[in-house]
Jmol script that loads the backbone (N, CA, C; Angstrom):
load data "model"
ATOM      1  N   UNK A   1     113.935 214.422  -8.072  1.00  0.00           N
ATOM      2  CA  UNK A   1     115.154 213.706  -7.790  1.00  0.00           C
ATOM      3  C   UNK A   1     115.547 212.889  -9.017  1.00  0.00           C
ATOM      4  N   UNK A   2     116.583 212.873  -9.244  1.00  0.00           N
ATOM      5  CA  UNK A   2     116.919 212.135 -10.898  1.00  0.00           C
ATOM      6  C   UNK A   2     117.101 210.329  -9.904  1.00  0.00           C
ATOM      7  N   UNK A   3     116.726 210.228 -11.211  1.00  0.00           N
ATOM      8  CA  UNK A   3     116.944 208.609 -11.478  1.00  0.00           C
ATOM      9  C   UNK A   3     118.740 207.902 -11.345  1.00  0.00           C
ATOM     10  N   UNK A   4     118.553 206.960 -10.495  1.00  0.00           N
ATOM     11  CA  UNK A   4     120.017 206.398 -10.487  1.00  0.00           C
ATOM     12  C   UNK A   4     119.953 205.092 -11.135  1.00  0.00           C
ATOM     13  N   UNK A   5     120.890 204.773 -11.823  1.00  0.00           N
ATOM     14  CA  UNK A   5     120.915 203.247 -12.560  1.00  0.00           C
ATOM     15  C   UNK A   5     121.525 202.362 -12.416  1.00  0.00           C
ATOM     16  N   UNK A   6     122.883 202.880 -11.303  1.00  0.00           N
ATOM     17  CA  UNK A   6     123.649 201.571 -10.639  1.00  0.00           C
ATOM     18  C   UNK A   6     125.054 201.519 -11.639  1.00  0.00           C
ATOM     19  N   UNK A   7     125.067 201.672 -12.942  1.00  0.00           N
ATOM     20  CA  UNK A   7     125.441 201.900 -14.114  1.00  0.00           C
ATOM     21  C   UNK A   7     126.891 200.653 -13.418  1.00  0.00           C
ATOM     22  N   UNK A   8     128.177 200.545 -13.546  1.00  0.00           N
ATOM     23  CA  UNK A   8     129.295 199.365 -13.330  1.00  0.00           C
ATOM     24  C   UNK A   8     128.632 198.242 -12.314  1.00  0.00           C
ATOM     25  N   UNK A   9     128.088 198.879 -11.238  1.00  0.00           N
ATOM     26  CA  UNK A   9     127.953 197.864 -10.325  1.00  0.00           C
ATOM     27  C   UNK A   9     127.078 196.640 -10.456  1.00  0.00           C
ATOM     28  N   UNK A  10     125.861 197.264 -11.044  1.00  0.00           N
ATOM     29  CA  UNK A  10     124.726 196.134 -11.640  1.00  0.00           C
ATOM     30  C   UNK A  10     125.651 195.956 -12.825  1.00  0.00           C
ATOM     31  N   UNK A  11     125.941 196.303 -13.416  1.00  0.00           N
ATOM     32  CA  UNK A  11     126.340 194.751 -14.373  1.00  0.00           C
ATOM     33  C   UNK A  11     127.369 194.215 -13.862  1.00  0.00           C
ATOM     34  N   UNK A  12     128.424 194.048 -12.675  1.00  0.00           N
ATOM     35  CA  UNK A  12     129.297 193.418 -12.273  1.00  0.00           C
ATOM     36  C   UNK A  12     128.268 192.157 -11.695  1.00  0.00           C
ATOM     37  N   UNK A  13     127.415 193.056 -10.491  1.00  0.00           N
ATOM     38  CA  UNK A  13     126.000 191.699 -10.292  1.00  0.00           C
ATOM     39  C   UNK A  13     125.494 191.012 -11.198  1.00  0.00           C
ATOM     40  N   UNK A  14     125.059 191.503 -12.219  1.00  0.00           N
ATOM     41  CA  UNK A  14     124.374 190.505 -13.646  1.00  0.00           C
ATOM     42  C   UNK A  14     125.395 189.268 -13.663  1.00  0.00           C
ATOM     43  N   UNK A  15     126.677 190.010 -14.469  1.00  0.00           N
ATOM     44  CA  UNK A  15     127.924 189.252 -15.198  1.00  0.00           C
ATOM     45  C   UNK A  15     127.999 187.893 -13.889  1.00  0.00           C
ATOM     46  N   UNK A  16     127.899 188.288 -13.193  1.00  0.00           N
ATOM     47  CA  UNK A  16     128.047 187.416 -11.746  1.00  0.00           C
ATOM     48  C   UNK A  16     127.349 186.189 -12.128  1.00  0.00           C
ATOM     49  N   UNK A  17     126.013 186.808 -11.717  1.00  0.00           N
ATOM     50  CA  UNK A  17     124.555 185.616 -11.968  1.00  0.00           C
ATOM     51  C   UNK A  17     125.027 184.794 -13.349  1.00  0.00           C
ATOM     52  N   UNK A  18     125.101 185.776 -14.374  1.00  0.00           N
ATOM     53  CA  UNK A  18     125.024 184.959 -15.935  1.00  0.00           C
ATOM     54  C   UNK A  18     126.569 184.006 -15.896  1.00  0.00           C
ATOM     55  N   UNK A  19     127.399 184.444 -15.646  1.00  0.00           N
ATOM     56  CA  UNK A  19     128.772 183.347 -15.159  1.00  0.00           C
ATOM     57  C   UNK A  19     128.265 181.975 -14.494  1.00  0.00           C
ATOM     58  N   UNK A  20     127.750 182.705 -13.653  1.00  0.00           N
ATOM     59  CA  UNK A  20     127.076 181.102 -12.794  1.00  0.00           C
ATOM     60  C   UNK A  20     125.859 180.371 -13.816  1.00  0.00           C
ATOM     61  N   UNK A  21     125.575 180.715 -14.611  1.00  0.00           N
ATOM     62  CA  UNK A  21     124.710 180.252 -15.274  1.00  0.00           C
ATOM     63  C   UNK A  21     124.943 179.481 -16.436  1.00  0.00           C
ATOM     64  N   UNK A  22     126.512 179.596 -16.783  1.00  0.00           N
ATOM     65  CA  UNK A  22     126.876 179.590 -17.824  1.00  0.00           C
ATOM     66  C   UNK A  22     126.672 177.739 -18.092  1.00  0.00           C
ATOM     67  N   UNK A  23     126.270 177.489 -19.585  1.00  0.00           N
ATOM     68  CA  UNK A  23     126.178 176.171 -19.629  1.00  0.00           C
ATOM     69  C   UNK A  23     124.625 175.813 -19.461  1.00  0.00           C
ATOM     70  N   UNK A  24     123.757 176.425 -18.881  1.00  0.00           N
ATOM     71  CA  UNK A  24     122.319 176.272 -19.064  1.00  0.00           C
ATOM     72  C   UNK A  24     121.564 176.761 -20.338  1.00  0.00           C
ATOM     73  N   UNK A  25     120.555 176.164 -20.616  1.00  0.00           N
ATOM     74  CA  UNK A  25     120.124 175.947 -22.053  1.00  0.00           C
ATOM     75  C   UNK A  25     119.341 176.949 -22.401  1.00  0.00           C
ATOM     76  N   UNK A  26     119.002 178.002 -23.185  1.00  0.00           N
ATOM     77  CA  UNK A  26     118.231 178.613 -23.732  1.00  0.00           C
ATOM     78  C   UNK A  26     118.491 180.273 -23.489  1.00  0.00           C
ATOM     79  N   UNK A  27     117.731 181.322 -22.889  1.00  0.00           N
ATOM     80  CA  UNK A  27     118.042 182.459 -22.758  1.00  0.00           C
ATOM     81  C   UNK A  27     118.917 181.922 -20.871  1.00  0.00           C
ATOM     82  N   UNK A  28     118.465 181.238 -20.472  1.00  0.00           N
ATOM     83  CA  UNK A  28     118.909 180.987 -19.081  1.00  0.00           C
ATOM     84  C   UNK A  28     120.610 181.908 -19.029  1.00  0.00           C
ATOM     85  N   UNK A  29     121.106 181.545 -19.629  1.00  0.00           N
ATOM     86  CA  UNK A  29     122.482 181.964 -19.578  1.00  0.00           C
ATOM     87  C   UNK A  29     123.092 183.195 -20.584  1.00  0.00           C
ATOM     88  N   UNK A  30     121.849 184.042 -20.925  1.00  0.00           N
ATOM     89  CA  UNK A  30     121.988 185.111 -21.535  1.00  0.00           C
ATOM     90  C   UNK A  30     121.060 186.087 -20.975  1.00  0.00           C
ATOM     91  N   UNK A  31     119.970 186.134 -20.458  1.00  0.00           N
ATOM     92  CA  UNK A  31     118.839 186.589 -19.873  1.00  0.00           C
ATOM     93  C   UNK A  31     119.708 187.234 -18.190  1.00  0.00           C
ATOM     94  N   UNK A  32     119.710 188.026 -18.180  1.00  0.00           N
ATOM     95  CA  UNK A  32     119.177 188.372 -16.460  1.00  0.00           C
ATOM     96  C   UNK A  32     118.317 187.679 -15.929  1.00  0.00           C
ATOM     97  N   UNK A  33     117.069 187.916 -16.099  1.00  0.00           N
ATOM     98  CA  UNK A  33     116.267 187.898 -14.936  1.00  0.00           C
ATOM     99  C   UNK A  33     116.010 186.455 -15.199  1.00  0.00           C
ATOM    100  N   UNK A  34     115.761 185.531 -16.772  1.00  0.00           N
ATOM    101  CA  UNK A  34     115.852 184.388 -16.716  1.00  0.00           C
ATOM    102  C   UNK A  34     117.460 183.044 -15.859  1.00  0.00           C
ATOM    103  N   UNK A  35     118.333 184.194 -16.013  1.00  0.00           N
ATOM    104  CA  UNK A  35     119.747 183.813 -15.542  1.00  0.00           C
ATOM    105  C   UNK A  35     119.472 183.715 -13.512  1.00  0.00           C
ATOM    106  N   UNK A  36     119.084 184.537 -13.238  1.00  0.00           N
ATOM    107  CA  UNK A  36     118.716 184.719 -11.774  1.00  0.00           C
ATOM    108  C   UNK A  36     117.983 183.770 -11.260  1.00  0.00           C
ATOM    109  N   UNK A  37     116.825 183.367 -12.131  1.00  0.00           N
ATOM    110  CA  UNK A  37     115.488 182.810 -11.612  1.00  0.00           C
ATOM    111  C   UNK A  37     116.101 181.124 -11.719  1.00  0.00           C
ATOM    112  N   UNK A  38     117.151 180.897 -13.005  1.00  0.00           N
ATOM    113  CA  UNK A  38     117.672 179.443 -13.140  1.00  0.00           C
ATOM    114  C   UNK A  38     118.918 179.482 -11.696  1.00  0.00           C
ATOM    115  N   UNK A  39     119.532 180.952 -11.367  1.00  0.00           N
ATOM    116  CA  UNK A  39     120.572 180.500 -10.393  1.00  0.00           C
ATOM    117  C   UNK A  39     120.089 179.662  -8.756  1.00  0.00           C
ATOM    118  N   UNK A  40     119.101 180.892  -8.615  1.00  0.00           N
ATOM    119  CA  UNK A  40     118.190 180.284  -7.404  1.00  0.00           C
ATOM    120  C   UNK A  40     117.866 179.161  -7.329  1.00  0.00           C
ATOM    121  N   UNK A  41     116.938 178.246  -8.315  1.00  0.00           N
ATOM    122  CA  UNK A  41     116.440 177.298  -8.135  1.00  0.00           C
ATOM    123  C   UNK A  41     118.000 176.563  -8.116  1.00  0.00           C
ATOM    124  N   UNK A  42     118.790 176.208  -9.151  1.00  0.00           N
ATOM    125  CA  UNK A  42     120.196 175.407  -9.160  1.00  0.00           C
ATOM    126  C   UNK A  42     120.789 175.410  -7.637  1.00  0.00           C
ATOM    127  N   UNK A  43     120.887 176.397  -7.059  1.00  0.00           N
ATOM    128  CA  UNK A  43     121.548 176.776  -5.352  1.00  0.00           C
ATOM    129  C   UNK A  43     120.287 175.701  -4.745  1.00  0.00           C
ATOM    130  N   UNK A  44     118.880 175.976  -4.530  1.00  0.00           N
ATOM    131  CA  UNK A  44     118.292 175.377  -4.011  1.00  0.00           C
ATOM    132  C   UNK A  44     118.383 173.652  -4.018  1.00  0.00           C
ATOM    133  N   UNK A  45     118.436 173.335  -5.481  1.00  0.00           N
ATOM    134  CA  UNK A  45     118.662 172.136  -5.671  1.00  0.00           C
ATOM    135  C   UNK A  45     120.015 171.119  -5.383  1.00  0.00           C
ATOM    136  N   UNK A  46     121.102 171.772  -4.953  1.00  0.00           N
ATOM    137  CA  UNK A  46     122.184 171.689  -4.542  1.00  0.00           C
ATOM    138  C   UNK A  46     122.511 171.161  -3.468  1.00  0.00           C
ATOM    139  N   UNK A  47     121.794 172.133  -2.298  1.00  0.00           N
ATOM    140  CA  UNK A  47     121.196 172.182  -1.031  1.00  0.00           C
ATOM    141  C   UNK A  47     120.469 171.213  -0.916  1.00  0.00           C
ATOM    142  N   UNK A  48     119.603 171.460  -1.343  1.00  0.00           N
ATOM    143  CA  UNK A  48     118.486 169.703  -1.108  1.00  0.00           C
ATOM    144  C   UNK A  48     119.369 168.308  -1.483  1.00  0.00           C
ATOM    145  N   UNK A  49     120.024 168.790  -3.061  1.00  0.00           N
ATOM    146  CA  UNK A  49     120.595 167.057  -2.834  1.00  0.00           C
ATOM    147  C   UNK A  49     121.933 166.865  -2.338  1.00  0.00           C
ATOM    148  N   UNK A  50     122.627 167.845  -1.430  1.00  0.00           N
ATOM    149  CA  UNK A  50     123.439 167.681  -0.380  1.00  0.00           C
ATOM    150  C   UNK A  50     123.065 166.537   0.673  1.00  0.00           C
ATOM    151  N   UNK A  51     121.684 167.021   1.203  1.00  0.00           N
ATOM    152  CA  UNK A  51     121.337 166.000   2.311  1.00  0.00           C
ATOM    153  C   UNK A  51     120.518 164.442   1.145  1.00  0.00           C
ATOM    154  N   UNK A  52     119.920 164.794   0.088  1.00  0.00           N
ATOM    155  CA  UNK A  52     119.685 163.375  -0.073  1.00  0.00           C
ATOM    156  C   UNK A  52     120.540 162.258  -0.947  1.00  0.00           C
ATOM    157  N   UNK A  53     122.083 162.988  -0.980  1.00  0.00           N
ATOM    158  CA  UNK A  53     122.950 162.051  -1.181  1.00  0.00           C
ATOM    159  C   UNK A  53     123.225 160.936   0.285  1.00  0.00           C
ATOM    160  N   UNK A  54     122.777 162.055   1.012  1.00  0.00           N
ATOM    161  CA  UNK A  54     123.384 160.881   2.240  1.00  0.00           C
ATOM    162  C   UNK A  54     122.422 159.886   2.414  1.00  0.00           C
ATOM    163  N   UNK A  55     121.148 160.273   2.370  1.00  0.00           N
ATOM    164  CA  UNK A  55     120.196 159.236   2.239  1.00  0.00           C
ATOM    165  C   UNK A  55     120.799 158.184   0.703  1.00  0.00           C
ATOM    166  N   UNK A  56     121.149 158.485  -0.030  1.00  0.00           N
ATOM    167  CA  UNK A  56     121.663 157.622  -1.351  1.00  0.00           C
ATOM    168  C   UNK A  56     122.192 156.496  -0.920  1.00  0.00           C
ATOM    169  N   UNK A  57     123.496 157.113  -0.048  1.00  0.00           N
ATOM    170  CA  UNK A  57     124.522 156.364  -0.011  1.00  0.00           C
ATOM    171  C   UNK A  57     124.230 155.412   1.241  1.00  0.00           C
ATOM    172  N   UNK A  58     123.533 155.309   2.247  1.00  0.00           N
ATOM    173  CA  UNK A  58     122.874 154.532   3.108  1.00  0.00           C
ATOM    174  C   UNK A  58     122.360 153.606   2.124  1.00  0.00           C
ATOM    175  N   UNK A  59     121.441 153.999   1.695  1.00  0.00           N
ATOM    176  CA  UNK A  59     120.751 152.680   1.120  1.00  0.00           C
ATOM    177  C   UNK A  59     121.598 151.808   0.272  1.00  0.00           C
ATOM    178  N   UNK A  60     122.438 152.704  -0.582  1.00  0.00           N
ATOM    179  CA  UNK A  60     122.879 151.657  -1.300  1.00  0.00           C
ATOM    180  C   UNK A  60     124.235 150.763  -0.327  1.00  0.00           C
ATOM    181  N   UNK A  61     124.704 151.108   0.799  1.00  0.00           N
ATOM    182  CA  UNK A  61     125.314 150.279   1.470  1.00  0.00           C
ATOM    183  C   UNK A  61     124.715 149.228   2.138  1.00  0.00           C
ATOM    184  N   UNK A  62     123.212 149.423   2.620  1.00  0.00           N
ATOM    185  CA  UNK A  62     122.622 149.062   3.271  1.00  0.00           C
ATOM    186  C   UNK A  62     122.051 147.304   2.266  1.00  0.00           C
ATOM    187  N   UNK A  63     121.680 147.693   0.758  1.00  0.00           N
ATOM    188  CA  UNK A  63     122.004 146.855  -0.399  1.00  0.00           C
ATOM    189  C   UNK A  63     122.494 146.109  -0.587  1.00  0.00           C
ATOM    190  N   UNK A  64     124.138 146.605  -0.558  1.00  0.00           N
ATOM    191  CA  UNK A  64     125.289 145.881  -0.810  1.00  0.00           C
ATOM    192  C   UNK A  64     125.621 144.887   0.413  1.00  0.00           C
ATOM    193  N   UNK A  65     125.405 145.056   1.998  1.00  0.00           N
ATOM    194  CA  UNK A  65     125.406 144.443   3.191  1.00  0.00           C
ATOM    195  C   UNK A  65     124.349 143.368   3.020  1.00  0.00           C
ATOM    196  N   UNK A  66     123.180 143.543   2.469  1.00  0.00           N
ATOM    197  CA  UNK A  66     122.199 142.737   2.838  1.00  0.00           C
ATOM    198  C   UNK A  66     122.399 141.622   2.090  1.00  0.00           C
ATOM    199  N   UNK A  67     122.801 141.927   0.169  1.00  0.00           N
ATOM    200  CA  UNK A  67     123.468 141.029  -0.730  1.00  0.00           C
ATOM    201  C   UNK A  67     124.470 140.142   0.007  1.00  0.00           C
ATOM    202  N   UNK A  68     125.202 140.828   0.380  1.00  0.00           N
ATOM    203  CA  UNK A  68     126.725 139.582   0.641  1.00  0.00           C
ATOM    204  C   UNK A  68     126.520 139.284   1.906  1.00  0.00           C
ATOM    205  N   UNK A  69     125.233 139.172   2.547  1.00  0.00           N
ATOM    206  CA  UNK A  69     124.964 138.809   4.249  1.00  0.00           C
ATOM    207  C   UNK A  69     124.088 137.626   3.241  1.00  0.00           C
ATOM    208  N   UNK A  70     122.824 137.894   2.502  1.00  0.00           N
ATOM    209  CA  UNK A  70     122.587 136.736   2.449  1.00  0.00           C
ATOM    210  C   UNK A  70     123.240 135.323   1.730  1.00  0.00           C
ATOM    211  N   UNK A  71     124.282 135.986   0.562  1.00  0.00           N
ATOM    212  CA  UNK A  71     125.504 135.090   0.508  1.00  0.00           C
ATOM    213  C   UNK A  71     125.603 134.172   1.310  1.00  0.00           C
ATOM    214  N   UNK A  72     125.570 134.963   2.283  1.00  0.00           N
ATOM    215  CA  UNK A  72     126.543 133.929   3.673  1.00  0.00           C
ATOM    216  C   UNK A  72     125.544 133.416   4.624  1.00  0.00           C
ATOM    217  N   UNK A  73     124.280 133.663   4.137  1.00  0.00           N
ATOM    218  CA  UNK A  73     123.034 132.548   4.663  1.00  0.00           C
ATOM    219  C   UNK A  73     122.668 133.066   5.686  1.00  0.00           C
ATOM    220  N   UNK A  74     122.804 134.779   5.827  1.00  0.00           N
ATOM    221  CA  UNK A  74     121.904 135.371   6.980  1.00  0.00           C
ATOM    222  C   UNK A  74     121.402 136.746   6.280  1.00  0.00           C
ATOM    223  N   UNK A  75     120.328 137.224   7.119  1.00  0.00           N
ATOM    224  CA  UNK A  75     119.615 138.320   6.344  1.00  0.00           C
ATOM    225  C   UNK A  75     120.428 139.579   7.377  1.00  0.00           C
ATOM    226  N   UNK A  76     120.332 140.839   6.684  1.00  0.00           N
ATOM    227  CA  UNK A  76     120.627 142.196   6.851  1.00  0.00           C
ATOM    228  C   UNK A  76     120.129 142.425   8.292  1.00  0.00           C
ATOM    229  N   UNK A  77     119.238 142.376   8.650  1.00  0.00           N
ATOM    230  CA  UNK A  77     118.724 142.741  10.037  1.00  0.00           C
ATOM    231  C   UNK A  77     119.172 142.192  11.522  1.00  0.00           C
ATOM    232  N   UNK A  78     119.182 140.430  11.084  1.00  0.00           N
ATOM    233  CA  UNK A  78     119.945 139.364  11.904  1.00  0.00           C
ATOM    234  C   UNK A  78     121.458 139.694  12.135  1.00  0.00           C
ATOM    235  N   UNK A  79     122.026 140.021  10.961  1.00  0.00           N
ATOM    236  CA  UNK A  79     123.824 140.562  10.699  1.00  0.00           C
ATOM    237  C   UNK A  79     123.876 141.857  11.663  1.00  0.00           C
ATOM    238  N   UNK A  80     123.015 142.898  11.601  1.00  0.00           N
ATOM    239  CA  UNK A  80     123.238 144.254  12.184  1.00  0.00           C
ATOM    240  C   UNK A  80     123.163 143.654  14.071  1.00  0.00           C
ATOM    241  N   UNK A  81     122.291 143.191  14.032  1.00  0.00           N
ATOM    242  CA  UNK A  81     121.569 142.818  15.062  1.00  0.00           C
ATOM    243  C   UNK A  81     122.709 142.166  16.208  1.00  0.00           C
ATOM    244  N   UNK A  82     123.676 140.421  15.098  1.00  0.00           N
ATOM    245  CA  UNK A  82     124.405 140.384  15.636  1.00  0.00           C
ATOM    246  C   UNK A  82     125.604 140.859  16.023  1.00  0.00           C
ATOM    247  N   UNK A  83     126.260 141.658  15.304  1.00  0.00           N
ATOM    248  CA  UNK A  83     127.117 142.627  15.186  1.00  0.00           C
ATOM    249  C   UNK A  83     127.285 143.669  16.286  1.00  0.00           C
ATOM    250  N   UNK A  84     126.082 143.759  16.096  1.00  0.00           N
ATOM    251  CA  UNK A  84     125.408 145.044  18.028  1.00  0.00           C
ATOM    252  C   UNK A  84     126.020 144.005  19.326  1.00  0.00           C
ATOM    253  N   UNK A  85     125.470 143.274  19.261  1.00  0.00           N
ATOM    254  CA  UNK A  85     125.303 142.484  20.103  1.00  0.00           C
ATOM    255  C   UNK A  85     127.393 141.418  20.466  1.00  0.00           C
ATOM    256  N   UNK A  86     127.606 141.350  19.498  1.00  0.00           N
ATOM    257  CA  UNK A  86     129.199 141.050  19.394  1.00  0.00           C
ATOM    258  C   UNK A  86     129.696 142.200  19.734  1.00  0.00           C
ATOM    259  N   UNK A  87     129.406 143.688  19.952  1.00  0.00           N
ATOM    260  CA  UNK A  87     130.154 144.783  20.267  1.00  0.00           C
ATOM    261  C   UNK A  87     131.143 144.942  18.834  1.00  0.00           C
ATOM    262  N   UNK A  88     130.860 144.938  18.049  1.00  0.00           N
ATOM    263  CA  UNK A  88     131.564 144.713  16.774  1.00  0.00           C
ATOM    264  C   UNK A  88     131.308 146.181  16.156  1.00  0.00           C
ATOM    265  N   UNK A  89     132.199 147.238  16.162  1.00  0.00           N
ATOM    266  CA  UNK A  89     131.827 148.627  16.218  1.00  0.00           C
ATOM    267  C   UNK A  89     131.841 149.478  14.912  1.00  0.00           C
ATOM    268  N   UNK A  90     131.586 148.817  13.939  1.00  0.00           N
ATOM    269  CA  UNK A  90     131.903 148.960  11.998  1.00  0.00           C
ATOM    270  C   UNK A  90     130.618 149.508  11.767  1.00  0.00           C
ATOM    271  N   UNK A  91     130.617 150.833  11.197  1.00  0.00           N
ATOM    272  CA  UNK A  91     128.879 151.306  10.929  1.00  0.00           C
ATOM    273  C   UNK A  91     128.744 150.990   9.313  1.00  0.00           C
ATOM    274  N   UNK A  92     128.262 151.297   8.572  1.00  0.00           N
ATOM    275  CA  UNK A  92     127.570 150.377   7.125  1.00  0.00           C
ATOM    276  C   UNK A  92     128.770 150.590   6.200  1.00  0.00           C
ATOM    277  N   UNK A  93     128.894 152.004   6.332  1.00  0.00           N
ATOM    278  CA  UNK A  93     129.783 152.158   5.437  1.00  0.00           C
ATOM    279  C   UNK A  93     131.085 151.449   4.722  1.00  0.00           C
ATOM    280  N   UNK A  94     131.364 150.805   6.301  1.00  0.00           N
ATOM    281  CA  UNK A  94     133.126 149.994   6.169  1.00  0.00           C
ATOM    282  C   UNK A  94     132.536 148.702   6.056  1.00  0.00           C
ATOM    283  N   UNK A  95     131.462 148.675   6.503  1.00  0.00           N
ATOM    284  CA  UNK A  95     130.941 146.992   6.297  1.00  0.00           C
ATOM    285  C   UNK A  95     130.651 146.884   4.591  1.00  0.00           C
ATOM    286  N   UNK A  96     129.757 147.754   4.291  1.00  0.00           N
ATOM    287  CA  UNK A  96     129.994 148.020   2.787  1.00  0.00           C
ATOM    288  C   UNK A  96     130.739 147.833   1.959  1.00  0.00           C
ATOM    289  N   UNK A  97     131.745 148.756   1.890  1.00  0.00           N
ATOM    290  CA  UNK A  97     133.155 148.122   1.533  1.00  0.00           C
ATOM    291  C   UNK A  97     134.050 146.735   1.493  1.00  0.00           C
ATOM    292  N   UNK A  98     133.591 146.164   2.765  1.00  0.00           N
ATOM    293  CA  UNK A  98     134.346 145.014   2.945  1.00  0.00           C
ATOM    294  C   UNK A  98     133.587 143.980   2.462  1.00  0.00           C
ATOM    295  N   UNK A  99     132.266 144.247   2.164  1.00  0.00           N
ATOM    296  CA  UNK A  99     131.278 143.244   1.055  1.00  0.00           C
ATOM    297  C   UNK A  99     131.871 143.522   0.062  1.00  0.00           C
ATOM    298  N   UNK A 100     132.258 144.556  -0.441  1.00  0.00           N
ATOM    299  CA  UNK A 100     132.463 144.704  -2.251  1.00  0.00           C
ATOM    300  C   UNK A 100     133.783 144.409  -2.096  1.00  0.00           C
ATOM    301  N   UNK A 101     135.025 144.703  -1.211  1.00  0.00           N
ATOM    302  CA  UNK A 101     136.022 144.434  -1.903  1.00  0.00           C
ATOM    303  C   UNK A 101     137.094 142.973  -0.699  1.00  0.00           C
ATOM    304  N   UNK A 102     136.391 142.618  -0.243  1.00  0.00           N
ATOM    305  CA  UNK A 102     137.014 141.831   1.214  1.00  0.00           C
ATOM    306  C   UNK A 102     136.111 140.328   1.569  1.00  0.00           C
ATOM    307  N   UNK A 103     135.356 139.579   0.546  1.00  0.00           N
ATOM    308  CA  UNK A 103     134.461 138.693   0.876  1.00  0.00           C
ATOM    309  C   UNK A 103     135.094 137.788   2.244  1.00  0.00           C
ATOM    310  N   UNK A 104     136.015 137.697   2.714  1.00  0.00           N
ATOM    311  CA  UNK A 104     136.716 136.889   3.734  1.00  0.00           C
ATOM    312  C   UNK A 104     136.478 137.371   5.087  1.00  0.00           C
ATOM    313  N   UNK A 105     136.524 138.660   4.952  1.00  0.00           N
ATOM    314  CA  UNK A 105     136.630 138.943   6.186  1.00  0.00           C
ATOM    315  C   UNK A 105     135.476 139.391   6.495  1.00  0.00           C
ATOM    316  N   UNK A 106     134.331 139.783   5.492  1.00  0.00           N
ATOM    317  CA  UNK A 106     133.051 139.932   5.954  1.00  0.00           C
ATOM    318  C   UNK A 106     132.065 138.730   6.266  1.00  0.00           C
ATOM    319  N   UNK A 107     132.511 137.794   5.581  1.00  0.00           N
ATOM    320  CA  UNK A 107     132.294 135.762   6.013  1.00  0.00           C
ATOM    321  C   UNK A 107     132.393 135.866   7.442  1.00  0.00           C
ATOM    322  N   UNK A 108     133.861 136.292   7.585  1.00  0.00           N
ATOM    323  CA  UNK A 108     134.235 136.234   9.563  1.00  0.00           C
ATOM    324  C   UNK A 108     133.544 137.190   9.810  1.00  0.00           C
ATOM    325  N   UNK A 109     133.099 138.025   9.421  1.00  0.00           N
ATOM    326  CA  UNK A 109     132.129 139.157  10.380  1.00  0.00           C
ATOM    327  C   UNK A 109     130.557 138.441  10.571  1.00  0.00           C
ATOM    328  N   UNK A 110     130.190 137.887   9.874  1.00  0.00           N
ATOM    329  CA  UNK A 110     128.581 136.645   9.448  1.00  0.00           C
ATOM    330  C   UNK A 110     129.261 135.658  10.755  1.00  0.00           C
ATOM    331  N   UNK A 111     130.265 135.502  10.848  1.00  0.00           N
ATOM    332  CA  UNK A 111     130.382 134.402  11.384  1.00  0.00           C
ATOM    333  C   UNK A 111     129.694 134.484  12.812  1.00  0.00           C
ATOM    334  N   UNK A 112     130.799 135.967  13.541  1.00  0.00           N
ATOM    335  CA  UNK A 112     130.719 136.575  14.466  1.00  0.00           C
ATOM    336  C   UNK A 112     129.785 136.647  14.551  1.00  0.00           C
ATOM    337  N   UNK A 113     128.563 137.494  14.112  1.00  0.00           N
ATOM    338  CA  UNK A 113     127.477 137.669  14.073  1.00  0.00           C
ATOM    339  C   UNK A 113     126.578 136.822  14.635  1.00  0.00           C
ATOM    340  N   UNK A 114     126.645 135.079  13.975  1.00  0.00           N
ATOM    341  CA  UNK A 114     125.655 134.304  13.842  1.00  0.00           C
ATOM    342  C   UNK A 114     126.132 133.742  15.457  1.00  0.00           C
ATOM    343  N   UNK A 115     127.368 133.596  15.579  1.00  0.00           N
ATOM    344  CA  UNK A 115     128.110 132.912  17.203  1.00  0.00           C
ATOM    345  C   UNK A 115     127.061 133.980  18.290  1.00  0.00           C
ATOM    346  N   UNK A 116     127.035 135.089  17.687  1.00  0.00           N
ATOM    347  CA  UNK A 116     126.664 135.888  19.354  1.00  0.00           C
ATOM    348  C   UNK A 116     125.081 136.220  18.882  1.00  0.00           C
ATOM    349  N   UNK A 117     124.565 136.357  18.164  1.00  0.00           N
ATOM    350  CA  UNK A 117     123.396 135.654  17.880  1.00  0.00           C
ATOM    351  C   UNK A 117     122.801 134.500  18.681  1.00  0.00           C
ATOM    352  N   UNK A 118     123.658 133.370  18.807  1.00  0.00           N
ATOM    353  CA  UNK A 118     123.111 132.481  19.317  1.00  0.00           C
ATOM    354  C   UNK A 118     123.279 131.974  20.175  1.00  0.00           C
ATOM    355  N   UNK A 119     124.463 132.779  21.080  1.00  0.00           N
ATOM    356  CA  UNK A 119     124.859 132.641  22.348  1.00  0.00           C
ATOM    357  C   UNK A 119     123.929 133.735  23.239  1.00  0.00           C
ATOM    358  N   UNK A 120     123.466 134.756  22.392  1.00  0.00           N
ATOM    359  CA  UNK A 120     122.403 136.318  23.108  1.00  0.00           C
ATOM    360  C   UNK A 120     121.413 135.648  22.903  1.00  0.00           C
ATOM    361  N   UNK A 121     120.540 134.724  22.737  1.00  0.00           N
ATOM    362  CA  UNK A 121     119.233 134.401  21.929  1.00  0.00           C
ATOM    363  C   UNK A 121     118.391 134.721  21.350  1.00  0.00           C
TER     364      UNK A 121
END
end "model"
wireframe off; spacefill off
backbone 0.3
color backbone group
C-alpha cells in the first residue's frame, strides 16, 4: 500500500499551530512539533489562569475593603458581618470600588454596619 503524506492539509494544520505560536522565543514558533508542544501548554495555561484571576480579583477587593474599613475604625470581618446583618446587599466587588473611588459613602456603609452590629449583638 503506498504511503500517504497529507501533502496541503498538514501544512494548513502546521501553519495553524505555528500562527498561534507566533511571538514565542526560540524554534517554538518555527518548529512544528516544538510549535505544538508550546501551543498546548499556552491553551492550558490560559484555562488555569481564567479561574485564578477570579481568585486575584477577590483578594485584592477583599484588601482594598479591609484598608478603608479599618480607616473607619472597624476591621473587614466585623464590616461584612455587619452589612449581612443590615441586609445591605453589595457583594465585594461594588464595595471595592466605593473604597477606591467613593470614601463617603463607604464611611455611611461602616456606619450602617457598626449601628446593626450593635443593635444584633
Amino acid at each position: 500500500m503506498p504511503r500517504v503524506k497529507g501533502g496541503p492539509r498538514t501544512r494548513r494544520r502546521h501553519n495553524k499551530v505555528l500562527k498561534f505560536t507566533k511571538g514565542q522565543v526560540g524554534g517554538k514558533h518555527r518548529l512544528w512539533r516544538r510549535g505544538h508542544e508550546a501551543m498546548l501548554k499556552s491553551l492550558w495555561y490560559s484555562y488555569r489562569d481564567r479561574r485564578d484571576r477570579k481568585r486575584d480579583f477577590r483578594r485584592l477587593w477583599i484588601a482594598r475593603i479591609n484598608a478603608a474599613s479599618r480607616q473607619n475604625g472597624m476591621s473587614y470581618n466585623r464590616l461584612m458581618h455587619g452589612l449581612r446583618q443590615a441586609g445591605v446587599g453589595l457583594d465585594r466587588k461594588i464595595l471595592a470600588d466605593l473604597a477606591v473611588h467613593d470614601e463617603a459613602t463607604f464611611a455611611r456603609l461602616v456606619e450602617i454596619a457598626r449601628g446593626s452590629a450593635a443593635a444584633g449583638g
